[in-house]
C-alpha positions in Angstrom: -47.2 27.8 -10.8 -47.0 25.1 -13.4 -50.0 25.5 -14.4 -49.4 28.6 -14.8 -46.1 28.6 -17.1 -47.5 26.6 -19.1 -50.7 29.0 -19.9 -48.1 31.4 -21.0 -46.2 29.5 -23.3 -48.7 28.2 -24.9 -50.4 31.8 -25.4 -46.6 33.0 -26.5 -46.4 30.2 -29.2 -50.1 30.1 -30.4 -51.6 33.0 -30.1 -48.6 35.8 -29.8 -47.6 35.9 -33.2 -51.3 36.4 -34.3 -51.5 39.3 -32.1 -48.4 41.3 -32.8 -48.7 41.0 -36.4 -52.6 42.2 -36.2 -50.8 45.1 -33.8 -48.1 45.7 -36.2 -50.6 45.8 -39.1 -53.3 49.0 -37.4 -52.5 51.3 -40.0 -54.2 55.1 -40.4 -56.4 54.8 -43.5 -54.6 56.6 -46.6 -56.8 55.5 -49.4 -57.2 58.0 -51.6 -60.6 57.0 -53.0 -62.0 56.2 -49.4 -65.2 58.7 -50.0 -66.4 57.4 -53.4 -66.2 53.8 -51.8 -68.4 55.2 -48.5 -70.8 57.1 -50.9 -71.3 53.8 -53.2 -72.2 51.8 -49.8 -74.1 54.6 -48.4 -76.7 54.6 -51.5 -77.1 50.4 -51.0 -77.9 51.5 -47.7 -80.5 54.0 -48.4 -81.8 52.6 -51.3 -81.2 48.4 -51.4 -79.7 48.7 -54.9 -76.5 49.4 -56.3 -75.4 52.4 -57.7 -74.5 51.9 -61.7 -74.5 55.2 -63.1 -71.8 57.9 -62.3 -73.5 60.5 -60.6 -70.5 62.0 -58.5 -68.2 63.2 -61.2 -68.9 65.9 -64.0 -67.0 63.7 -66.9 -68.6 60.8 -68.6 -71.9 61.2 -66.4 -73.7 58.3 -68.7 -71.0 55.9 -68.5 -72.1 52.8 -66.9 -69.7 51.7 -64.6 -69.6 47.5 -63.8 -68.1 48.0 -59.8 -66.5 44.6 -58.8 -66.1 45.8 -56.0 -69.9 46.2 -54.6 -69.7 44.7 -51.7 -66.2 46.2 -50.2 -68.4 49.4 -50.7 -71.2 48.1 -48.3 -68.8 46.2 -46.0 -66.8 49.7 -45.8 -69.7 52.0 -45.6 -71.1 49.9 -42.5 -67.9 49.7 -40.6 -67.4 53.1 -40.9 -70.9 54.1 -40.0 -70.6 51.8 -37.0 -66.9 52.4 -35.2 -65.4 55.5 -37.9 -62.2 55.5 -38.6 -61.0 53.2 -36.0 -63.2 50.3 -37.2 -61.5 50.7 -40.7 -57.8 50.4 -39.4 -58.9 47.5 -36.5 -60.8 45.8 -40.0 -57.2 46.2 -42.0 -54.9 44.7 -39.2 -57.9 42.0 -39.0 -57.7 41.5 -42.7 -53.5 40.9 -42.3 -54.1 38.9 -39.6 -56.1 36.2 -41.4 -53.4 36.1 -44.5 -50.8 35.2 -41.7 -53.6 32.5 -40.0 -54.2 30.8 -43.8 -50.7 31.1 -44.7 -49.7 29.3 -41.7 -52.4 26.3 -42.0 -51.4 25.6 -45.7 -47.9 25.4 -45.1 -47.3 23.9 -41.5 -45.7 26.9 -39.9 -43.8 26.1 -36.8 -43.3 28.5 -34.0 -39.8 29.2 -35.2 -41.0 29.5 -38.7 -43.5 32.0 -37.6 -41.0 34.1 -36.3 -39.2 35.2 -39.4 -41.7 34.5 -42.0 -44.6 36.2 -40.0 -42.4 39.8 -40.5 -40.7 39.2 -43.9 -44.5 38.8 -45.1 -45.6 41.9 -43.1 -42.4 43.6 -45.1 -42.5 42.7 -48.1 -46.2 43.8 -48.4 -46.2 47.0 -46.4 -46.7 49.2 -49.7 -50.4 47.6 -49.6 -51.0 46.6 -45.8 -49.9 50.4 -44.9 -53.0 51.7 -46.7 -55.5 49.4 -44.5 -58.7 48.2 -45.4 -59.8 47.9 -48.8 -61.1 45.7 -51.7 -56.8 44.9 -52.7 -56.3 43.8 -49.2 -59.4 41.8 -49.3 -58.3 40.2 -52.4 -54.7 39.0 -50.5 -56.7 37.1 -48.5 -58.3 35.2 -51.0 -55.0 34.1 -52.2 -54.3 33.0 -48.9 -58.1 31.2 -48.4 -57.4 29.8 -51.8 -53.9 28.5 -51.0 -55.0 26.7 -47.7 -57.9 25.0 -49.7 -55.4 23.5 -52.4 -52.7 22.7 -50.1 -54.9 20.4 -48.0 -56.4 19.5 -51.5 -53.0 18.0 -51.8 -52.7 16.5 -48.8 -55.8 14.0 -49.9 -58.5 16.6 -48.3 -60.3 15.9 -51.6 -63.6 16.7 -50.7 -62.3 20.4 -49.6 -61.8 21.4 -53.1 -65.8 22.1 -52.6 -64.9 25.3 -50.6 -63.4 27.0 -53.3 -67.3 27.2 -54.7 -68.3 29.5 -51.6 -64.4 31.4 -51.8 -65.4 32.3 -55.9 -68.9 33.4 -55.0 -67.9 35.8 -52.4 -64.7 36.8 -53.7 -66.3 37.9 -56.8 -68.5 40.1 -55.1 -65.6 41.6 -52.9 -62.7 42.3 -56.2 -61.8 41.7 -59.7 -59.2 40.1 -58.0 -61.2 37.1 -58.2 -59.4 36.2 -61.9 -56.2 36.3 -60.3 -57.2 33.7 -57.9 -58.9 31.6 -61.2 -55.3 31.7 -62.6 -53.5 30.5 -59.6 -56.2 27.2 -59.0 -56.2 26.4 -62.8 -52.3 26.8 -62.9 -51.6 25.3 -59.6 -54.2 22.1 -60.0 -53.2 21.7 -64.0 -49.1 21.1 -62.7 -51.0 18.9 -59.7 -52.5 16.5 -62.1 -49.4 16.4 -64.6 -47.4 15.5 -61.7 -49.2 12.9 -60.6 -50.0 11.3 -64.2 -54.0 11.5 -63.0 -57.1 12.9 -63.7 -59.1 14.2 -60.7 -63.0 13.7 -61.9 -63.9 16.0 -58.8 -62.4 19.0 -60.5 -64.6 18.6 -64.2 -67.4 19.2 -61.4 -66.0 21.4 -59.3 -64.9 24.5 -62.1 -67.9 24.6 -64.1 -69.4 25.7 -60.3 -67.1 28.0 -59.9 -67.6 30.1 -63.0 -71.4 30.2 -62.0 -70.8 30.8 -58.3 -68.8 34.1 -59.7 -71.7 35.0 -62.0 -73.7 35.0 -59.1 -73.4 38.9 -59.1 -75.3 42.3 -59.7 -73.5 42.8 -63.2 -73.3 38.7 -64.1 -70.9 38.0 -67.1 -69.9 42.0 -67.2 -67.5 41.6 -64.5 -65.3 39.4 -66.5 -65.5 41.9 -69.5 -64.9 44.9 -66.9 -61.7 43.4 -66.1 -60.5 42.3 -69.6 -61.1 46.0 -70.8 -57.9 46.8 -68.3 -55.5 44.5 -70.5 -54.2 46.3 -73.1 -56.0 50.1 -71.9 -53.1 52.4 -72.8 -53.8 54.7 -69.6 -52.6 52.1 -67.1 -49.6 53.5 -67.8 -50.3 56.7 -65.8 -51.1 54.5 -62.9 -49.0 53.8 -60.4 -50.0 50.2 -59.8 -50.2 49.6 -63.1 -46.4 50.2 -63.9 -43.3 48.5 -63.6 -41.4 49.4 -60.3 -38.8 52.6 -60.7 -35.6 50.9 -61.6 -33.0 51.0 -58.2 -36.1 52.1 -56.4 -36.1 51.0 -52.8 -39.4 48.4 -53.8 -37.0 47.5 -56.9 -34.4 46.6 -54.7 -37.0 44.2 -52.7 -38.4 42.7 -55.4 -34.5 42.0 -56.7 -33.1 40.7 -53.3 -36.7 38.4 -53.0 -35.8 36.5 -56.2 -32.2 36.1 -54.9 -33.5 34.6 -51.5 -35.9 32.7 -53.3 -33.0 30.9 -55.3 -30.9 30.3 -52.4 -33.8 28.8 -50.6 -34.8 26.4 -53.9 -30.8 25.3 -54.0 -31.7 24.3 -50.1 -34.8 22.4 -51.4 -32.9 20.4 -54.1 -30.0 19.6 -51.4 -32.4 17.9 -49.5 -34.6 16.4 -52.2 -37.8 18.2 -51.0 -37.7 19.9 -54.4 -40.5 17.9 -55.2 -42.9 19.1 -52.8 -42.9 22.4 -53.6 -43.1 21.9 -57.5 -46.5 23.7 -57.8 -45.3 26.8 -56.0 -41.8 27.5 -57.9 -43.6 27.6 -61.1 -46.8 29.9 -60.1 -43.5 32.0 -58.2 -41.8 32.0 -61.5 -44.6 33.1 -63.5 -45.8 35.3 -61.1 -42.7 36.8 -60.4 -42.0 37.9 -64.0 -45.3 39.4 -63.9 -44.0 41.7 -61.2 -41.5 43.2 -63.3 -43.6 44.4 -65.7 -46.8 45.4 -63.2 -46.3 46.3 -59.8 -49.5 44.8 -58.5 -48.3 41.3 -59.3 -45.4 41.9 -56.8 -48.0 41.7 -53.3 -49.2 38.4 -54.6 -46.3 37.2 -55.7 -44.9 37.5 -52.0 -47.6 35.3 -50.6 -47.7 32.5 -52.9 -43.6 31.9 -53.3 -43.3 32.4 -49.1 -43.3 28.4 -48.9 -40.3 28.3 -50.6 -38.8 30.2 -47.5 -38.9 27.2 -45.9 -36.2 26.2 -47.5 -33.8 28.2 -45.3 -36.2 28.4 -42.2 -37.0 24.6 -42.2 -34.2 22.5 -44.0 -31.1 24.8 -44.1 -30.8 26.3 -40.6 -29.2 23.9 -38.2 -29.6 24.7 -34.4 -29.6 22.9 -31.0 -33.5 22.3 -30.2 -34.1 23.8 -26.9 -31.9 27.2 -28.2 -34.8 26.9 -31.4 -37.6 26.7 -29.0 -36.3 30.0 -26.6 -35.4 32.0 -29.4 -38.7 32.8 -30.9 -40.0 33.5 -27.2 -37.9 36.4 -27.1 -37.8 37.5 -30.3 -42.1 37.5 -30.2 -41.7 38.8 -26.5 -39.5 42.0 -27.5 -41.4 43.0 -30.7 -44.5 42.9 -28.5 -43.4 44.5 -26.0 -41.8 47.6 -28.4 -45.1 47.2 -30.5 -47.4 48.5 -27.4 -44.8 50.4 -25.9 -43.7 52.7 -29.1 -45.4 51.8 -32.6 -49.1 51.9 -31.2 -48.8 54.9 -28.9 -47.4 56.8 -32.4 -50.1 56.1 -34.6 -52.6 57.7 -32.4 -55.3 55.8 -33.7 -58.0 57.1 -31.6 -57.3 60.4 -33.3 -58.1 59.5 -36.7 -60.5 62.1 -38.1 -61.5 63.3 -42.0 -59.1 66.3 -41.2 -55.7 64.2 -40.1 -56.9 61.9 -43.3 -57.0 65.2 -45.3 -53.4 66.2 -44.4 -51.5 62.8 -44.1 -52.9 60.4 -46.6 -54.3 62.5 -49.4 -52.6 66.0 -48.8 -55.8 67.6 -49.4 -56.5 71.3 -48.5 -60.0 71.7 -46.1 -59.7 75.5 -46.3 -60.1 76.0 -50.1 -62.9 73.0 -50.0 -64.1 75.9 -47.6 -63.9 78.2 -50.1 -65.2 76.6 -52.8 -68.2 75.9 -51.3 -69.2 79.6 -50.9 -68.7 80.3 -54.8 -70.6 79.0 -57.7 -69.0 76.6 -59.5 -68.7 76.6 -63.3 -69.1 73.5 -65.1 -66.1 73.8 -67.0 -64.2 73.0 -64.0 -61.2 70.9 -63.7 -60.0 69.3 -60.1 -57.1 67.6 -58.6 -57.7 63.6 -59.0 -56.6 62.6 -56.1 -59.2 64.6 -54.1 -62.2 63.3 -55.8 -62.6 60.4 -53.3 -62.5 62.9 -51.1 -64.8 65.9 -52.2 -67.2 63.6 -52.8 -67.9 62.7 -49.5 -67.4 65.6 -48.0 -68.0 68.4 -50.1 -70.9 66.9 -52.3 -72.0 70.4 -53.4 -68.3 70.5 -55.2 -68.4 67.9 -58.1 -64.8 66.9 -59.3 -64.1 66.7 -62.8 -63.0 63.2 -62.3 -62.2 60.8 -59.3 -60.3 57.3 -58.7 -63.3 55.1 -60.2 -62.3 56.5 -63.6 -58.6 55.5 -64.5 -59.6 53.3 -67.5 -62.9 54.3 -68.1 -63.1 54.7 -71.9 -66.6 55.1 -73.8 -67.7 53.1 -77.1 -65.6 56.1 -78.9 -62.5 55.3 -76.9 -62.6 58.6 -75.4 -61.1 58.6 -71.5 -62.0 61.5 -69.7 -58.9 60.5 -67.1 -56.4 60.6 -70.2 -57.9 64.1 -71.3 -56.9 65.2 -67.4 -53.9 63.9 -66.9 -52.3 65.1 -69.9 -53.5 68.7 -68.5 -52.2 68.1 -65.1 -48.9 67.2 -66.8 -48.6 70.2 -68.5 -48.5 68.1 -71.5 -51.6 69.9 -72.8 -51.5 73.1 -72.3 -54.5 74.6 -69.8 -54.8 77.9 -71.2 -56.0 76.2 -74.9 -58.3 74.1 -72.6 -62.0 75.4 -72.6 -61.5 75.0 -68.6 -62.9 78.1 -66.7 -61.9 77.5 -63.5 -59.0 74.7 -61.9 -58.4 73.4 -58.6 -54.6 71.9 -58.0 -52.7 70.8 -55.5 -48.9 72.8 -55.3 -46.6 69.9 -56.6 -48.7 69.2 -60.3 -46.7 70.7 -62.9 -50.1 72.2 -64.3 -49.7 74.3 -61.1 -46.9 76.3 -62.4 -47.9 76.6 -65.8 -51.2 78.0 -64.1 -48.5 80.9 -61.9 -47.1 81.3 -65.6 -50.0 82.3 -67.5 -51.5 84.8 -63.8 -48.3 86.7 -64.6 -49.4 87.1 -67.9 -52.5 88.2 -66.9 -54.4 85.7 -68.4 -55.5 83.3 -65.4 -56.1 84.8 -61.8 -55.7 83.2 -58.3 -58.9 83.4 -56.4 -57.4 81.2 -53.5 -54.3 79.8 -52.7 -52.4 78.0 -49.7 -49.5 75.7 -49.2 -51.7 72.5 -50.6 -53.7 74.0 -53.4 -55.0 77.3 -55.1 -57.7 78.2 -57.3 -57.3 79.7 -60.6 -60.0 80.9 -63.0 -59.7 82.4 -66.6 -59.2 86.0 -67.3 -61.7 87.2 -70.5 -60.8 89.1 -73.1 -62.8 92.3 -71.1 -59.7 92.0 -68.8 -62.2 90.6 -66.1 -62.2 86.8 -65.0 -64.2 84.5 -66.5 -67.5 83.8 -64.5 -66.7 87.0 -62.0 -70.0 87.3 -60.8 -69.5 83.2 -59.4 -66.3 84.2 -58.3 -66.6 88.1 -56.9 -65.8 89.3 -53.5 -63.3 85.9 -53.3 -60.1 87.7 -53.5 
């Protein structure tokens, strides 16, 4: 019976937290541009090479596209092909699982630790964990990886700092994350030697390594260029990650109350002089922090790398007798589990994960008029929804989108950017009916949409199909018939 007891505690305090979180973390996929990921590592796996032109999209079909993301694509294509849509969402909550395991060795987490920093992580980054596997998630735990390394850097692990060679090479390959993760180690090791008034010789070896470790790529020194073309592109602006969070938006609110917890819990740190220790971290938080002010993105890893500082409540500033601090956790780990299995698993239905509850949950797509579309002929003056390129493109290859999620700041040596052309369209900005468009396909809520209703009670533009998700419009000529009938006729 002893023997017994203590099998279970020590799976409750070791291994519990691991498991609920993974649990906590099996998401449905609701990436948008899931298809053109499966249909980049799908060609490596017919053909051995990477895919560089754009052959999936009818804008910019020259443009040569630097992918940073390469491997994701394989890695994605060959779960999927393997275990479907369940292998993607069991890969995701594995993915979370390994940020909370990395997070945990760098910083020391104790069991009661565990128990409140585990879910305010799992929290404050469920705008990105919710979507489940993919390159971004990936990326997180590199930060995490590359936070372990440097914390037991610090710790006089010197010769560890060699694993960040490995972390570079294969991170580089996986995201253009990988920068990110140059800033933090240069920022973080830079206040690590100014503190300590020393000059670690290892590191003159070890970054020179790096930067050729990340080179070590199908697209070699392009990748940095790729991602220094995003600073400064004026259509990130029409991206969602790419802006600033909505002022007195419920992520707003987050991202306020996180930098009022975090000053609380560095007042805790100076009261007991442990201020010191944590030096590195409050000024990558600080920087980092700002940063998520003006870019959304900045926010997920701004969580990870300032959620030491939470020790400053959980470790120094909550004062509790020892043996209430030790049953706590148990049944805090113990209920959440235990609700987890009983209720939040059972509603995800994650064995019934298929392209069509994709379709209608994640993307809001329309199968139907994909349908319909496929028995028509298709002008090439066509203009499609962007969200559902991703989408079409694996599914419905015989229906080429105008322009899909791989295109946001593509711009050509003549600046032109076939996603700001569309999007000031879909807006309603530009008006359609002065485009040279023959033919649109929309989903209801675009304010192009209603422009499009505007102009069939005019008589210019007809519906040839139309739902609750999407409809079909096509030009009327000047004969009073629509334009490209014979494509179109007997669709009505």
């Amino acid at each position: 019976m002893t023997t017994l007891i203590y099998i279970v505690n020590f799976f409750i305090r070791n291994y519990l937290p691991y498991l609920t979180i993974f649990l906590l973390s099996l998401n449905p996929l609701s990436d948008s541009d899931f298809g053109w990921h499966l249909k980049y590592g799908e060609y490596f796996f017919k053909t051995g090479q990477i895919l560089r032109k754009n052959v999936f999209s009818l804008e910019m079909p020259d443009y040569r596209w630097v992918n940073s993301s390469w491997l994701t694509d394989v890695v994605t294509y060959y779960i999927f092909k393997m275990e479907g849509f369940l292998g993607i969402t069991i890969a995701g909550g594995l993915i979370v699982m390994l940020m909370m395991f990395f997070l945990s060795r760098a910083y020391k987490f104790s069991f009661w630790e565990k128990t409140f920093i585990f879910p305010l992580i799992l929290f404050v980054n469920s705008p990105l964990t919710r979507v489940s596997f993919r390159g971004q998630l990936l990326s997180l735990l590199g930060v995490t990886i590359l936070l372990y390394l440097l914390e037991e850097y610090k710790r006089e692990g010197r010769n560890i700092i060699y694993l960040t060679i490995p972390l570079f090479f294969i991170w580089a390959n996986l995201h253009g994350g990988f920068m990110l993760g140059l800033a933090i180690m240069i920022i973080y090791l830079a206040i690590r030697q100014l503190a300590t008034k020393s000059l670690d010789k290892k590191l003159l070896a070890v970054f020179p390594l790096i930067i050729l470790s990340t080179l070590i790529n199908p697209f070699g020194i392009e990748i940095y260029q790729e991602v220094i073309k995003h600073f400064g592109n004026p259509f990130q602006n029409y991206i969602v990650e790419w802006v600033p969070l909505t002022p007195f938006s419920d992520l707003w609110w987050v991202l306020i109350f996180w930098g009022i917890f975090l000053i609380i819990n560095i007042r805790i740190l100076v009261t007991k002089e442990k201020l010191a220790d944590y030096i590195e971290v409050i000024i990558l938080t600080l920087i980092f922090y700002f940063l998520s002010h003006w870019m959304r993105r900045y926010a997920w890893t701004m969580y990870l790398i300032s959620i030491p500082l939470s020790l400053g409540v959980f470790r120094y500033g909550i004062e509790i007798n020892r043996q209430i601090k030790k049953i706590i956790p148990v049944i805090i780990w113990v209920v959440i589990y235990l609700g987890t299995i009983s209720y939040y698993i059972p509603s995800q239905r994650l064995t019934q994960i298929n392209w069509q509850r994709y379709c209608l949950e994640s993307v809001k797509c329309s199968i139907p008029s994909a349908e319909f579309l496929k028995k028509i002929e298709i002008p090439q003056k066509f203009l499609s929804f962007y969200n559902w390129g991703g989408w079409l493109i694996w599914n419905y290859p015989e229906i080429k989108p105008l322009i899909d999620g791989r295109m946001h700041l593509w711009r050509d040596e003549g600046g032109y950017s076939a996603f700001g052309k569309y999007y000031f369209l879909e807006q309603n900005v530009d008006d359609i009916d002065k485009s040279d468009y023959e033919m649109v396909y929309m989903i209801a809520d675009k304010p192009v949409y209603k422009r499009l209703l505007e102009l069939v009670r005019q008589g210019r533009w007809r519906i040839i199909y139309q739902d609750d998700l999407a409809g079909v419009f096509v030009r009327v000529t000047g004969n009073g018939k629509s334009s490209g009938t014979t494509r179109v006729s007997g669709s009505d």
